[in-house]
N, C-alpha and C positions, 0 to 999 in steps of 0.2 A: 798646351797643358790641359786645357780646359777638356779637348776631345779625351787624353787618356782617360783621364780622369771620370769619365763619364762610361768609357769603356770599364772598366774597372769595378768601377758601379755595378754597372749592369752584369758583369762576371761574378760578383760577390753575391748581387740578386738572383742570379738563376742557380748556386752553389746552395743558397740557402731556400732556397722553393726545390730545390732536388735533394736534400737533405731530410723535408720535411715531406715529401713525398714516399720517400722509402720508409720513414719509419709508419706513415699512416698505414703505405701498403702492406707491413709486417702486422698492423694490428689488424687492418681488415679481412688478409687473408691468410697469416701467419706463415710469408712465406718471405724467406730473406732473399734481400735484392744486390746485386755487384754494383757496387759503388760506381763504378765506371760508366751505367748506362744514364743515358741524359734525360732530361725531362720529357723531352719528345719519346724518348722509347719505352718511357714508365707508362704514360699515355695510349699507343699503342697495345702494350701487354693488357693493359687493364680493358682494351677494347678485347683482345682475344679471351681473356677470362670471362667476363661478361656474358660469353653465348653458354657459361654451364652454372648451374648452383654453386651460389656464393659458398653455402653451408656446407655443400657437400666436397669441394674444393679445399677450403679453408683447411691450414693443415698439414696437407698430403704429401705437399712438396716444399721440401727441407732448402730449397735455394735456386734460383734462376742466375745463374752465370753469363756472363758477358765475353767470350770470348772466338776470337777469328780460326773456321773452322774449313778455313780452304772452301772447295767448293762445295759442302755440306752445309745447308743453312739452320738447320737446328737438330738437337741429340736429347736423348732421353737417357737417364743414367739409373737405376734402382738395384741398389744392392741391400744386404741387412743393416749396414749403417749409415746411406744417403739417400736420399730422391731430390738428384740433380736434375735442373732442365738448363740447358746451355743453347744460349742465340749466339748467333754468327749476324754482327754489328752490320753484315753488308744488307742485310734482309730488311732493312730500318728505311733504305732508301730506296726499293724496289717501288719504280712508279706504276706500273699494269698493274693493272687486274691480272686474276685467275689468268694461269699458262694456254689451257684449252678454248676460252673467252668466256667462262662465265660470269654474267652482267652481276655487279655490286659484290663483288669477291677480290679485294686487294690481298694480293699473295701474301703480303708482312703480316696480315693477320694471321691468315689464312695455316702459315705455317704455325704460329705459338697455338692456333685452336688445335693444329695435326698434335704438337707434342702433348699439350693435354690431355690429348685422347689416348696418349700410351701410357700416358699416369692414370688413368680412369682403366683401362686395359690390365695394370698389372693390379687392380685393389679389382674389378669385376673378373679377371680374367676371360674373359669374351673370347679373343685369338686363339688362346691353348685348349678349350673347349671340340669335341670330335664334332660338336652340332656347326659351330664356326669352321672348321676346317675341311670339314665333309662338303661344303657349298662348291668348291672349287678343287677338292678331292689333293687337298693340302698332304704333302708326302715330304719329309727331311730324305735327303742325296746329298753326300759329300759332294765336294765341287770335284771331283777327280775320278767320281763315276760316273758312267755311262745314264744317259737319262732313260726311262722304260719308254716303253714306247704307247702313244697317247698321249703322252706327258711334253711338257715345256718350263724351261728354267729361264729367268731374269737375268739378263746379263748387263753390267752397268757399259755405260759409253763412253757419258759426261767426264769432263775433265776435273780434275781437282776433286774427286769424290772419295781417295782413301781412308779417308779419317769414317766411311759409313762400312767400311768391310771389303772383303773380299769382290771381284768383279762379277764371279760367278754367286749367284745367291746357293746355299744350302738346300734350299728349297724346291720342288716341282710342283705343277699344279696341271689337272687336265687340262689339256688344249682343247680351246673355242671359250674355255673360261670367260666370262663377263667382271671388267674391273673398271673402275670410277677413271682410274690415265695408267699408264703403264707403268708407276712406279707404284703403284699400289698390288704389283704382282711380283715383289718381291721375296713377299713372304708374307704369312698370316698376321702379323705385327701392322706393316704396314698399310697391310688390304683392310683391316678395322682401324686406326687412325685416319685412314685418308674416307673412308667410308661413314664414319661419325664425325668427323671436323666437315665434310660436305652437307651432310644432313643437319647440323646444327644452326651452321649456317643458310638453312634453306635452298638447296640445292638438291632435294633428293633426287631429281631427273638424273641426277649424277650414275645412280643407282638401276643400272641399264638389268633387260634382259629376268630372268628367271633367276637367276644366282642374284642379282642385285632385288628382287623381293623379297629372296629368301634373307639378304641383308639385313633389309629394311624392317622388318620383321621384329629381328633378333634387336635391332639399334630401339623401335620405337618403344619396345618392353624397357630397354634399359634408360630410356629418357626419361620416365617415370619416376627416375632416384636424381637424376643428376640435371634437370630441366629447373 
């Protein structure tokens, strides 16, 4: 009796230190939190928010969602009436590091700093920019035409990745293009998320080659607002 009892306890303490952590988060960053996520992963997010201006953050994004996204670990939503960011609970328990091995880049973060960077992406518009898209000679292609030739399309492999699109990306980009890992040659969207979520984090080596200075570039001008 005495162990429930103490169990219980302690379920009631951690409901109510999770309770009082979502609403601080809404005052700190005015951003509403899914009830669902635990104390451990309020923590977490607050580490990935952390690498951008609190002030320039604050705000932007109307709600972080908690829900299971197959093999997608996190989405980015912006329409004229939400800016949703949704985590996939399994990214909470990712123990590596960065996928490619870079030292002090635990992925769990690593991902909430990427979706950030497409909420800073669609209020800068960075991606949709000819100066951003001209690095890597970015071209829209239906997935059902023919690629030009020079060119190369992303094609996804991973299992369980529906929920991110189509297999074929819309997208080409010249080939020998320079990209941070290879899902960052998706599309322009993803090539400045994964290219600002590494640079904030101190990674610019991430940012290989001639096309990755002309990144670099582009990102350090825009750190200046969101730093």
């Amino acid at each position: 009796m005495i162990i429930t009892d103490w169990r219980l306890f302690e379920k009631k303490s951690e409901e109510t230190k999770k309770e009082k952590l979502i609403k601080e988060f809404d005052k700190e960053y005015g951003i509403e939190l899914d009830e669902n996520f635990e104390v451990k992963h309020i923590e977490i997010i607050k580490k990935g928010l952390s690498y951008y201006n609190k002030q320039f953050i604050k705000n932007r994004i109307d709600k972080i969602i908690y829900k299971d996204l197959g093999g997608v670990h996190g989405k980015w939503h912006d329409t004229p009436k939400k800016k949703h960011m949704t985590l996939n609970p399994s990214i909470f328990d990712f123990k590596k590091e960065f996928e490619n091995g870079a030292e002090d880049l635990p992925y769990k973060v690593f991902v909430i700093v990427h979706e950030i960077a497409h909420c800073i992406d669609h209020i800068e518009k960075v991606s949709f920019s000819k100066k951003w898209q001209a690095i890597s000679g970015w071209k829209k292609c239906d997935i059902n035409d023919k690629i030009p030739e020079g060119y190369d399309r992303y094609i996804e492999k991973r299992k369980g990745r529906e929920l991110a699109g189509t297999k074929k990306s819309g997208w080409v980009y010249k080939e020998g293009s320079d990209f941070c890992r290879k899902y960052s040659s998706r599309n322009p969207r993803e090539d400045f998320a994964d290219s600002l979520a590494f640079v904030v984090m101190g990674a610019e080596e991430k940012l290989k080659g001639e096309g990755g200075q002309k990144r670099l570039e582009i990102i350090k001008t825009l750190l200046k607002k969101i730093k």
